[in-house]
PADRENDREN-858648 format. One record per residue (C-alpha): residue in three letters; x, y, z. Coordinates in steps of 0.1 Angstrom, whole numbers, plus 2048, in hexadecimal, padded with zeros to 3 digits. Each point is the difference from the previous one (the first is absolute). Example, Ala and Ser with C-alpha at 12.3 -4.5 7.8 and 13.67 -1.06 7.14 Angstrom:
code=ALA; c1=87B; c2=7D3; c3=84E;
code=SER; c1=80E; c2=822; c3=7F9;
END
This chain:
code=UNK; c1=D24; c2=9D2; c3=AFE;
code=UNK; c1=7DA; c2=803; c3=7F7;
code=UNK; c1=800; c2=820; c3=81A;
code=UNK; c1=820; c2=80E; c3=7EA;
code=UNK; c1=7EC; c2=7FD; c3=7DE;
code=UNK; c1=7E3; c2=80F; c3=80E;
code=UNK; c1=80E; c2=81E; c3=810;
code=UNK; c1=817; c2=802; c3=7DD;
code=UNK; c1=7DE; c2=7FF; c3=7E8;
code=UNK; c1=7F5; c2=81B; c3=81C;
code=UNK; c1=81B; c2=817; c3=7FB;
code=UNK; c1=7FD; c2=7FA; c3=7D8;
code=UNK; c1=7DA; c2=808; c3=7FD;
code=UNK; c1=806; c2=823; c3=815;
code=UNK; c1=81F; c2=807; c3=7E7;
code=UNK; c1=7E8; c2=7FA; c3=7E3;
code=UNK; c1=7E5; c2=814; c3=80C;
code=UNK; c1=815; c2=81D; c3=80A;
code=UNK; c1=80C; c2=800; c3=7DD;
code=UNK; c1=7DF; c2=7FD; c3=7F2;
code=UNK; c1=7F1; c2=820; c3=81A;
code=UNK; c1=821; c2=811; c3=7EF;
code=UNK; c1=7F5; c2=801; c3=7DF;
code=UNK; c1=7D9; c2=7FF; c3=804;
code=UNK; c1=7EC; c2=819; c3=7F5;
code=UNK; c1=7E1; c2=810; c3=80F;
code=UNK; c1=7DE; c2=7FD; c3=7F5;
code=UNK; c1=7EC; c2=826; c3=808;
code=UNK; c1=7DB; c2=803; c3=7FB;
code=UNK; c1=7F0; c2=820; c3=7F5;
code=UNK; c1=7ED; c2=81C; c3=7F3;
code=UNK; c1=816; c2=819; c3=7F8;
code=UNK; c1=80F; c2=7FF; c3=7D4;
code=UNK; c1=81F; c2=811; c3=80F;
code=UNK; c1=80C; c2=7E3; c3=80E;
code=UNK; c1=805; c2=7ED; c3=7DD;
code=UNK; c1=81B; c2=81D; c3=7FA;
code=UNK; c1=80D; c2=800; c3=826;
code=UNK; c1=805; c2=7D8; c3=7FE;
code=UNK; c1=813; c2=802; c3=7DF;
code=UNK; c1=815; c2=81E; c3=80B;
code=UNK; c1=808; c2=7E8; c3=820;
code=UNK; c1=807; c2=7E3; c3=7EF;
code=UNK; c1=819; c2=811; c3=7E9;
code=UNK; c1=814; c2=80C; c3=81D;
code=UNK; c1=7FD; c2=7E1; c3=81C;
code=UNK; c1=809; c2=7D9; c3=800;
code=UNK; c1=7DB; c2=7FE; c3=80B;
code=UNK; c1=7E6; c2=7FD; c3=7EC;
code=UNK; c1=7D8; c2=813; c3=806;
code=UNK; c1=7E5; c2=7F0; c3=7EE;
code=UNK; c1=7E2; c2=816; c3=7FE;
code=UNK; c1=7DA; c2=7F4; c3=7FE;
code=UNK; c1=7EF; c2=81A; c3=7F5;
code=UNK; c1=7D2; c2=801; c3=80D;
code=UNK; c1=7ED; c2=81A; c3=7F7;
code=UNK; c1=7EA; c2=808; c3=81F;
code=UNK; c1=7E4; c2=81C; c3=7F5;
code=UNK; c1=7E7; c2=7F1; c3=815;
code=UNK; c1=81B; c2=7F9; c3=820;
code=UNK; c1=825; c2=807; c3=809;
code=UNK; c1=81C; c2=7E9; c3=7FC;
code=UNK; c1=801; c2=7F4; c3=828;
code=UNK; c1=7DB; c2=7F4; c3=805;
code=UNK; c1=806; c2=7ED; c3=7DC;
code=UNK; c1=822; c2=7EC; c3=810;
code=UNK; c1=7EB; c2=801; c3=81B;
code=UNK; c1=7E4; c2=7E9; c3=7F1;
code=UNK; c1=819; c2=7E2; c3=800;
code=UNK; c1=7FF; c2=7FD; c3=7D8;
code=UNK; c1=82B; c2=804; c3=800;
code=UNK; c1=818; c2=7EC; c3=809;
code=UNK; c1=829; c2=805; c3=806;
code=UNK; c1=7F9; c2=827; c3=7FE;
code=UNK; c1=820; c2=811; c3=816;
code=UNK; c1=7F3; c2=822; c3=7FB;
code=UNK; c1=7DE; c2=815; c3=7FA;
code=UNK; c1=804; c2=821; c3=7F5;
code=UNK; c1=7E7; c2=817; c3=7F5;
code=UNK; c1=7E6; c2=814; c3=80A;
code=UNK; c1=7E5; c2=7FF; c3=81A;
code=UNK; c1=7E8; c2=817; c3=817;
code=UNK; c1=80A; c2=80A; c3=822;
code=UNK; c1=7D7; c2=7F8; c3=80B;
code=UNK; c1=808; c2=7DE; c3=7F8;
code=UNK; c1=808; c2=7E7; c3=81B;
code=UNK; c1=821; c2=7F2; c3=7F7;
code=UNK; c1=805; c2=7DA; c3=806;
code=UNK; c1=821; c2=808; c3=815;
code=UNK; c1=805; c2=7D5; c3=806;
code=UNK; c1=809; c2=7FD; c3=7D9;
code=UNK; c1=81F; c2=812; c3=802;
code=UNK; c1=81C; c2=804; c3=816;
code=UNK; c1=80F; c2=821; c3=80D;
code=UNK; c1=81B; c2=80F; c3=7F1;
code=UNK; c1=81B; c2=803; c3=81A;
code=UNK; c1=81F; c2=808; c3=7E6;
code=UNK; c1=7EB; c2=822; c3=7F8;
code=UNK; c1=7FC; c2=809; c3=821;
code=UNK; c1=824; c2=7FB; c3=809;
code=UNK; c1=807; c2=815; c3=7E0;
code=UNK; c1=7E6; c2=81D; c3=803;
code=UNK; c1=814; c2=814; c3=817;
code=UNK; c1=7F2; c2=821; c3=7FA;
code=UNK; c1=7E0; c2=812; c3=805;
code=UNK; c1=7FA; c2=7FC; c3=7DC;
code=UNK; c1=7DF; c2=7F3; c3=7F0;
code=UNK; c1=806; c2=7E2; c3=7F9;
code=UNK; c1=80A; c2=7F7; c3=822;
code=UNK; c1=7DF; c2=810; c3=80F;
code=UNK; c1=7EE; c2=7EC; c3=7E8;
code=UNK; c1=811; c2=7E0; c3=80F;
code=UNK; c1=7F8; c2=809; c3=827;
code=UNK; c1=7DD; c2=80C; c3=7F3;
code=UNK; c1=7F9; c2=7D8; c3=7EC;
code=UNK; c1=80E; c2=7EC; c3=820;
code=UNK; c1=81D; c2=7F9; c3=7ED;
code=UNK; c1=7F0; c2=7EC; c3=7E6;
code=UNK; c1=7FC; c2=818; c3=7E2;
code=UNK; c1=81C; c2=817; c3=7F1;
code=UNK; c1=7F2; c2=81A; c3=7EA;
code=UNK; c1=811; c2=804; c3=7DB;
code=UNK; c1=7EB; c2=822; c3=7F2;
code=UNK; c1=7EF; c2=81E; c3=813;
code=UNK; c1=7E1; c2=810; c3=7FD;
code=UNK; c1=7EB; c2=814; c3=816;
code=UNK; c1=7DE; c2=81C; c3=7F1;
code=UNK; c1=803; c2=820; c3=7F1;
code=UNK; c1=7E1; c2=814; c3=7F4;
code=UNK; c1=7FC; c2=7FE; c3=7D8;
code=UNK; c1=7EC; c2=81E; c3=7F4;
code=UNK; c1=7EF; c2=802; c3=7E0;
code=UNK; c1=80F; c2=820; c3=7E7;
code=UNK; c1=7E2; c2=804; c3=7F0;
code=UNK; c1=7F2; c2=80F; c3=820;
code=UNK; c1=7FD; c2=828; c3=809;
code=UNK; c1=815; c2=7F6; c3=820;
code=UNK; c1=824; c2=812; c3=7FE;
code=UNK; c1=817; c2=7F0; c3=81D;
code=UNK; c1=826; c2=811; c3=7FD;
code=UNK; c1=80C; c2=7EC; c3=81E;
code=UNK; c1=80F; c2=7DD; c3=7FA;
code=UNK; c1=7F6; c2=7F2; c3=826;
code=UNK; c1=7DE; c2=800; c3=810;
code=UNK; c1=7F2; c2=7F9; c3=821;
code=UNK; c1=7E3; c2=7EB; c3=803;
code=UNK; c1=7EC; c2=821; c3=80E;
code=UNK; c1=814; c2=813; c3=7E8;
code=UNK; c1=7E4; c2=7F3; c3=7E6;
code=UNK; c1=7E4; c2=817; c3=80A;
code=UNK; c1=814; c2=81B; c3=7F0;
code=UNK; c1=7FD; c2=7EE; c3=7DE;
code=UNK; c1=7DF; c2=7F2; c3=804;
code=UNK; c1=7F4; c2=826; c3=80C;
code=UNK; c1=80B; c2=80B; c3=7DD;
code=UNK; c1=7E5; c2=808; c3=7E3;
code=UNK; c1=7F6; c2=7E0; c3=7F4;
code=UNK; c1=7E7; c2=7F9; c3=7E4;
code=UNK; c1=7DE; c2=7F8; c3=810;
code=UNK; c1=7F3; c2=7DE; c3=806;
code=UNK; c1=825; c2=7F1; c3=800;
code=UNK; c1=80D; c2=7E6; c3=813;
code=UNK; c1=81C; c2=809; c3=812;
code=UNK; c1=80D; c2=7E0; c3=810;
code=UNK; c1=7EC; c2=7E1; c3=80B;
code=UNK; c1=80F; c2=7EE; c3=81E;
code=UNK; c1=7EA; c2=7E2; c3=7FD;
code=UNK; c1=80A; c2=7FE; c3=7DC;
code=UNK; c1=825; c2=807; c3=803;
code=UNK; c1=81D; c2=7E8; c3=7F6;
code=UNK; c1=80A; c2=7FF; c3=827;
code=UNK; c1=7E3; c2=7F6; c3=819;
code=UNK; c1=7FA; c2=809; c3=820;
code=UNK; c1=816; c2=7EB; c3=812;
code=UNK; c1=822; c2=80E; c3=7EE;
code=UNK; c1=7F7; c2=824; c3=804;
code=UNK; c1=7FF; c2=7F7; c3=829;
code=UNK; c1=825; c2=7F9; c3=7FB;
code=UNK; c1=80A; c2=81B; c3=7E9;
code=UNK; c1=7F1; c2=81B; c3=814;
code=UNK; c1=812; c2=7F7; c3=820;
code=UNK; c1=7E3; c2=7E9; c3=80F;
code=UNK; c1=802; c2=7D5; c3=803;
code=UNK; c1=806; c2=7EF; c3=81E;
code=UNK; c1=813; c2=80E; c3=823;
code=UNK; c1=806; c2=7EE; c3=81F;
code=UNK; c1=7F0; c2=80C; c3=826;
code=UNK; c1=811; c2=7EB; c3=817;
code=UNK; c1=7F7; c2=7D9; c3=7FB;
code=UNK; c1=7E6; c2=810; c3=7E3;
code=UNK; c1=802; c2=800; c3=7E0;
code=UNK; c1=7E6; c2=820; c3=7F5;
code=UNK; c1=7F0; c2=80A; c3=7E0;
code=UNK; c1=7E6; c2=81A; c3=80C;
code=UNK; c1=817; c2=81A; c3=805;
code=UNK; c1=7FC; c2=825; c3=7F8;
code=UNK; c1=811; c2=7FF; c3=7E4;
code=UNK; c1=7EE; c2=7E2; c3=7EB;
code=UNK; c1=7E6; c2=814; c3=809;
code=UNK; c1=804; c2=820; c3=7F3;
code=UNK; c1=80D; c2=7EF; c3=7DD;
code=UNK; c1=7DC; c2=7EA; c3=802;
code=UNK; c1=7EE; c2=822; c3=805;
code=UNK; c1=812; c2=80C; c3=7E3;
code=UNK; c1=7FC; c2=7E7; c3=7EA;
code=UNK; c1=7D7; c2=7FB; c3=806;
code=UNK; c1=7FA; c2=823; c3=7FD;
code=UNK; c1=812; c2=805; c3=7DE;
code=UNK; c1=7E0; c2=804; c3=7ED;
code=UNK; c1=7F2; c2=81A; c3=816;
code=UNK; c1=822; c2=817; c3=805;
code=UNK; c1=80C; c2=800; c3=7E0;
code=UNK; c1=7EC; c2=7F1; c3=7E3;
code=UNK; c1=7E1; c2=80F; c3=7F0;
code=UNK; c1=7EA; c2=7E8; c3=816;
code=UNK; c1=7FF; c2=7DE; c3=80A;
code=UNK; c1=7E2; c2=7F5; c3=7EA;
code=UNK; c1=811; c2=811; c3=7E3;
code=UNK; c1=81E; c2=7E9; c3=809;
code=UNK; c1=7EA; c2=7DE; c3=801;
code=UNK; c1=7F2; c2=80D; c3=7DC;
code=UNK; c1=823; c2=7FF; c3=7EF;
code=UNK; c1=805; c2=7E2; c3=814;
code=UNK; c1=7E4; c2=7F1; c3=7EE;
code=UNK; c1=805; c2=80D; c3=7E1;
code=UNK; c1=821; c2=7F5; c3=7FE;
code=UNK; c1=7FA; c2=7DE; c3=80F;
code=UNK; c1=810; c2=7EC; c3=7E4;
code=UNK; c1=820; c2=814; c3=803;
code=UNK; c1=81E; c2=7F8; c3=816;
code=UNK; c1=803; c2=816; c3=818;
code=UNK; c1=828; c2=802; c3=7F7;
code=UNK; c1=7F6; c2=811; c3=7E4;
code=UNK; c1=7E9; c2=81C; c3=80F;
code=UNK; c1=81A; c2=814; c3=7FA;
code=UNK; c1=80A; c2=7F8; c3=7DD;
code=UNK; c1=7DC; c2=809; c3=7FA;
code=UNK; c1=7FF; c2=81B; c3=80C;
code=UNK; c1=7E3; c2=7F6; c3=81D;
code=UNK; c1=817; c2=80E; c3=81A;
code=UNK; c1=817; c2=819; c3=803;
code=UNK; c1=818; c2=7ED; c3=819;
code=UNK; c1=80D; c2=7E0; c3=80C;
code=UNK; c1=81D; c2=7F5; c3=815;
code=UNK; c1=812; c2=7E0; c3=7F2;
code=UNK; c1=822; c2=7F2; c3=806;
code=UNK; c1=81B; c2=813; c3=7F6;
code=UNK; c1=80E; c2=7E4; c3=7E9;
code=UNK; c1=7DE; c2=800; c3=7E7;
code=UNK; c1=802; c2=825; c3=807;
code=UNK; c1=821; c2=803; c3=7EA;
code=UNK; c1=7EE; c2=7EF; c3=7E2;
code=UNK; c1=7E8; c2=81D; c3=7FE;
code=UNK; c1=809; c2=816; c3=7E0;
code=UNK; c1=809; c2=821; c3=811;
code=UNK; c1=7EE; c2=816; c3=7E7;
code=UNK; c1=7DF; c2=7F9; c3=80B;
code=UNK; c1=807; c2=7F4; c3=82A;
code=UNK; c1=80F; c2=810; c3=81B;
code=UNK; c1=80A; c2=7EE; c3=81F;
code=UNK; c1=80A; c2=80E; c3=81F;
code=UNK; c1=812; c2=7EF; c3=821;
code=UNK; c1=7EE; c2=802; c3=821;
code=UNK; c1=815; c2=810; c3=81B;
code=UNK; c1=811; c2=7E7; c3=81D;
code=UNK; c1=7F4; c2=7E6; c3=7F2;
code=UNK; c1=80C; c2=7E3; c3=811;
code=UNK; c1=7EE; c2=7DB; c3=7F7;
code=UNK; c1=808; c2=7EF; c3=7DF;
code=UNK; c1=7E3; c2=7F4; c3=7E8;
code=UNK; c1=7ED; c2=7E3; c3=808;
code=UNK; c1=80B; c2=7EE; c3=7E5;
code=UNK; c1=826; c2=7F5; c3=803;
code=UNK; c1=819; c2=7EC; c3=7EF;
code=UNK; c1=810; c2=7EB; c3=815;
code=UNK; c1=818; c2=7E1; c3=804;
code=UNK; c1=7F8; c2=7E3; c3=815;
code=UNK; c1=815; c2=7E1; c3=803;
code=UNK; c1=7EB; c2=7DF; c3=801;
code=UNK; c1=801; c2=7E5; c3=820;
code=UNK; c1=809; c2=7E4; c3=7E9;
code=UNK; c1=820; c2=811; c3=7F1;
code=UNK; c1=81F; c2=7EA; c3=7FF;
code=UNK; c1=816; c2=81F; c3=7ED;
code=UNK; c1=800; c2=816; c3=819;
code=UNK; c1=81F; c2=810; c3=7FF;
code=UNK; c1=7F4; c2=801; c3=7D6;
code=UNK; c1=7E7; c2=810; c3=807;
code=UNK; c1=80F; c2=81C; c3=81C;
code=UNK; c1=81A; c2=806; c3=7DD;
code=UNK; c1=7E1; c2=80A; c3=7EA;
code=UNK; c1=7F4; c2=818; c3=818;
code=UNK; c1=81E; c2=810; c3=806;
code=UNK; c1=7FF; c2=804; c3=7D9;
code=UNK; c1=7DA; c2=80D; c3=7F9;
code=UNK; c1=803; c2=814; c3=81F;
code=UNK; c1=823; c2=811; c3=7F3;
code=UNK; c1=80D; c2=824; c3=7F3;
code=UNK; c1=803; c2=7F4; c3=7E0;
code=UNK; c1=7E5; c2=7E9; c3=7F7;
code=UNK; c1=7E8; c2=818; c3=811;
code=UNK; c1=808; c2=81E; c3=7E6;
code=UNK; c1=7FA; c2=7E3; c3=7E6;
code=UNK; c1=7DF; c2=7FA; c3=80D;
code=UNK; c1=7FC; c2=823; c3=803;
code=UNK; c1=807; c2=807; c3=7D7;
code=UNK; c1=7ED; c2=7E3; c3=7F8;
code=UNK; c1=7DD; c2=80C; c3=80A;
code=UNK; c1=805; c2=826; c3=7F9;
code=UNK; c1=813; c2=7F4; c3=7DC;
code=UNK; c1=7E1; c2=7E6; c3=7F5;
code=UNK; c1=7EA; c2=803; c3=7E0;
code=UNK; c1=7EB; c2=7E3; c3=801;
code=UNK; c1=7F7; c2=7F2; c3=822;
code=UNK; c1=7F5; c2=81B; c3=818;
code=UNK; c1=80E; c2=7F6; c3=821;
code=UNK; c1=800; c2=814; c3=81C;
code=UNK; c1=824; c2=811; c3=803;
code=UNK; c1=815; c2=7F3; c3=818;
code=UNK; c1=80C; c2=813; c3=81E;
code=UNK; c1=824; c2=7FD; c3=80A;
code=UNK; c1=801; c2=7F6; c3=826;
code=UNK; c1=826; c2=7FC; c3=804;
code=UNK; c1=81C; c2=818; c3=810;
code=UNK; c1=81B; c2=80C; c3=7EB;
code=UNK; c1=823; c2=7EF; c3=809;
code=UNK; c1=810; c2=810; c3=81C;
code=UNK; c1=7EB; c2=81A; c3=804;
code=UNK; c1=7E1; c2=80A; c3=81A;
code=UNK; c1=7EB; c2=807; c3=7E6;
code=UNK; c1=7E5; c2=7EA; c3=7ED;
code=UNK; c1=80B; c2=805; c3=7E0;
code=UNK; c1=80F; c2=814; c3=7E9;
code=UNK; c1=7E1; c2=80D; c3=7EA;
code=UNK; c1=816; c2=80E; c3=7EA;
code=UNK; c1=807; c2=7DF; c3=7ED;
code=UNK; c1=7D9; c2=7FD; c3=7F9;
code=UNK; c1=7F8; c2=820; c3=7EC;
code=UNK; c1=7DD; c2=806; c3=80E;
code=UNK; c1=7EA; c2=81C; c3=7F3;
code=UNK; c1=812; c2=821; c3=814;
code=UNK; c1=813; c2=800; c3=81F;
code=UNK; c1=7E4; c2=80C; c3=816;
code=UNK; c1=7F0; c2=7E0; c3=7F6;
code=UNK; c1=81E; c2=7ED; c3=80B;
code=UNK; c1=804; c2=814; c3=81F;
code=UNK; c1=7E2; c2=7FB; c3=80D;
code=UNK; c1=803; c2=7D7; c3=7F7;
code=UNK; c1=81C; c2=7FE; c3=812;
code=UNK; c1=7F7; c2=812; c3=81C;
code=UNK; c1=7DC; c2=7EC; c3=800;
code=UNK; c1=819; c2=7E0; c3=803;
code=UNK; c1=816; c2=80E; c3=81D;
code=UNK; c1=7E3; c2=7FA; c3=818;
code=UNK; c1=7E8; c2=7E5; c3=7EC;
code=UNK; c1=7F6; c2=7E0; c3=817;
code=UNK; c1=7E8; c2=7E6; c3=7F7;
code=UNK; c1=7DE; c2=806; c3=815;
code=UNK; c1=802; c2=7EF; c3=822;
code=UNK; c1=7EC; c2=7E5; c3=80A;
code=UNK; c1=815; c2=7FB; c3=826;
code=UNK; c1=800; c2=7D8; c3=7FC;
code=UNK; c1=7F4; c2=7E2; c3=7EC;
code=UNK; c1=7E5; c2=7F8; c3=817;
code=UNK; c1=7F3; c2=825; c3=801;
code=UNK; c1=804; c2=803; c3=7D9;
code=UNK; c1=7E5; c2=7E3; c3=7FB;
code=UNK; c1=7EA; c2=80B; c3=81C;
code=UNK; c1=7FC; c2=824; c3=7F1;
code=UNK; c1=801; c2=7F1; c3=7DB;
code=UNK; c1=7E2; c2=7E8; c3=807;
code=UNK; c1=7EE; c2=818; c3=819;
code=UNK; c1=802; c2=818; c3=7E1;
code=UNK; c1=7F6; c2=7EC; c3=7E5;
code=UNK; c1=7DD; c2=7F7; c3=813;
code=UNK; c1=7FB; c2=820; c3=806;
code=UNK; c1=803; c2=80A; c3=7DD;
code=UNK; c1=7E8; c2=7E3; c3=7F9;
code=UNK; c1=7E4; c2=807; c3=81B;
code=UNK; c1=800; c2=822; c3=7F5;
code=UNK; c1=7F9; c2=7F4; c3=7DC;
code=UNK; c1=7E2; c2=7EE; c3=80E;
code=UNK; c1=7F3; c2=822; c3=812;
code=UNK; c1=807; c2=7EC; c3=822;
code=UNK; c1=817; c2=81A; c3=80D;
code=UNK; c1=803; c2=827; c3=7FA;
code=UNK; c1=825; c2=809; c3=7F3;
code=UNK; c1=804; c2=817; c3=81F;
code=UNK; c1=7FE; c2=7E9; c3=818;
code=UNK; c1=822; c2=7E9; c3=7E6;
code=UNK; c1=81A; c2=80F; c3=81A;
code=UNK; c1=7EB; c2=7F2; c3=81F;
code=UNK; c1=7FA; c2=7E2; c3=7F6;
code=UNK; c1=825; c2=7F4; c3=7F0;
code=UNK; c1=80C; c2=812; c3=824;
code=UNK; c1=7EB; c2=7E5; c3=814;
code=UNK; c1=80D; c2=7E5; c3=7EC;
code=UNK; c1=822; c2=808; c3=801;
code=UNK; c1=7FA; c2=802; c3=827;
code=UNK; c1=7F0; c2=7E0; c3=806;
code=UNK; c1=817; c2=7E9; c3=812;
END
């Protein structure tokens, strides 16, 4: 009898907390104002209800802040964070609903493979060069290749001006290894670094001054007159002539006075990402899959979309749709987001058709590269080690066993 009431008070508790899983909600943490609207949109439409915590991270991203323990009962982060970051991959579990769903070679599924299967991108970005109007240089051409600058930095160009300062630029170093077709590559049981290519872009980008501005000392004078000044806004003031930035801040820029230009094959995504992660200690999992399915949509992408390129007051970066069309091969259908020309969208779409996330071959060999490259970067501060020999040494440590 007492075996009967136990196994019936059994059977009752998993009843009542099936119902209760049924109509819980989810609790997200993040960064991102566009999930207010998103959560709303969902709850109007589903039996489940998203409750958003909003933290404002200017000094971090959303991930090492639910990484520092301070939340509890959070079933999803979603926001933004760097690619140079090492990602705490135990806090979250891997989404294996997306993987089973991501059947094409689309973006969002190379995102996935490229992440280990815990992170599922919701935007896009990758760099395009943003040129200043104000400037004697006259570019007709709408795509660039990265050597494909000399012919606008050969141009006529007021004497004394900065043309572009690497060392100052949005991006660092480290990104434009990536983006120009450089980053790690695998030699056998190796994992290398100091390969031709990272090379040649190092060369590159340490002989800036000398190739193509007026000289290096006059460089390190703007530098230090200009000390004070954010280096995002060299170009605002005019100190430069040209940046590259992310295309989504790139498409805040009045067009009147900027220019911005894609690079040709470009194949890695910006550094900076919005992504989705779910969290190790969530009991809504299926919930949870249901809101992605949702934020990662047709539909509630072109709302996303319209929000960013429609806003008056708060100046966030506009989101870029990541999703296919339904039933068709193709990303999306641009045609619903009334971008500037169709050239512009052309080219976005195309940009899309081959966009991955920069590769980092496995967890282990993401944090070996990560913290060889943030000492380098720090013993090179401390004149300990000359920036030529960077590649060498993050090589070696990637290579010790």
């Amino acid at each position: 009898m007492k075996n009967k009431l136990s196994f019936f008070l059994i059977i009752c508790m998993a009843l009542l907390t099936a119902c209760q899983n049924k109509s819980a909600g989810i609790n997200i943490l993040t960064d991102d104002l566009l999930l207010y609207d998103a959560a709303d949109e969902f709850n109007r439409t589903s039996e489940i209800k998203a409750k958003v915590t909003y933290i404002e991270c200017s000094e971090t991203n959303i991930f090492t802040r639910y990484q520092s323990q301070e939340f509890s009962n959070i079933d999803l982060v979603i926001g933004s964070s760097n690619t140079n970051e090492a990602a705490s991959y135990k806090l979250y579990r891997k989404n294996y609903r997306s993987k089973e769903s991501l059947l094409t070679d689309s973006y969002l599924n190379r995102f996935y493979r490229r992440n280990f299967g815990y992170f599922v991108p919701y935007s896009a970005d990758w760099n395009v060069l943003i040129l200043n109007k104000s400037t004697d240089i006259d570019n007709t051409n709408d795509v660039v290749t990265f050597n494909g600058l000399k012919t606008l930095m050969n141009q006529k160009i007021a004497k004394n001006k900065i043309i572009f300062i690497p060392e100052d630029s949005v991006i660092d170093l480290q990104e434009y290894i990536f983006m120009l077709g450089g980053g790690l590559t695998v030699d056998g049981e190796r994992t290398l670094f100091n390969c031709d290519t990272n090379r040649r872009i190092l060369d590159a980008y340490l002989s800036f001054d000398k190739t193509y501005n007026e000289s290096e000392n006059s460089r390190k004078e703007v530098q230090k007159r200009y000390i004070n000044i954010d280096k995002k806004y060299y170009l605002k003031k005019g100190i430069t002539l040209f940046d590259i930035i992310p295309l989504s801040q790139a498409m805040l820029l009045p067009s009147d006075k900027y220019s911005f230009y894609f690079f040709d094959n470009v194949t890695v995504s910006a550094f900076r990402e919005k992504k989705i992660a779910i969290t190790k200690n969530n009991i809504n999992m299926p919930l949870s899959l249901a809101f992605i399915d949702f934020i990662t949509s047709y539909e509630q992408q072109c709302r996303m979309f319209h929000a960013t390129t429609g806003q008056t007051l708060t100046k966030l970066p506009v989101h870029i749709p990541i999703v296919m069309s339904d039933n068709t091969e193709d990303i999306i259908d641009y045609d619903d987001f009334d971008f500037i020309n169709r050239t512009l969208t052309d080219n976005i779409h195309t940009v899309l058709t081959h966009l991955t996330p920069a590769d980092f071959i496995n967890e282990q060999t993401k944090d070996k590269f990560l913290s060889a490259y943030k000492f380098a970067e720090s013993v090179i501060a401390n004149g300990q080690l000359d920036q030529n020999e960077m590649l060498t040494h993050i090589t070696n440590s990637l290579n010790t066993k």
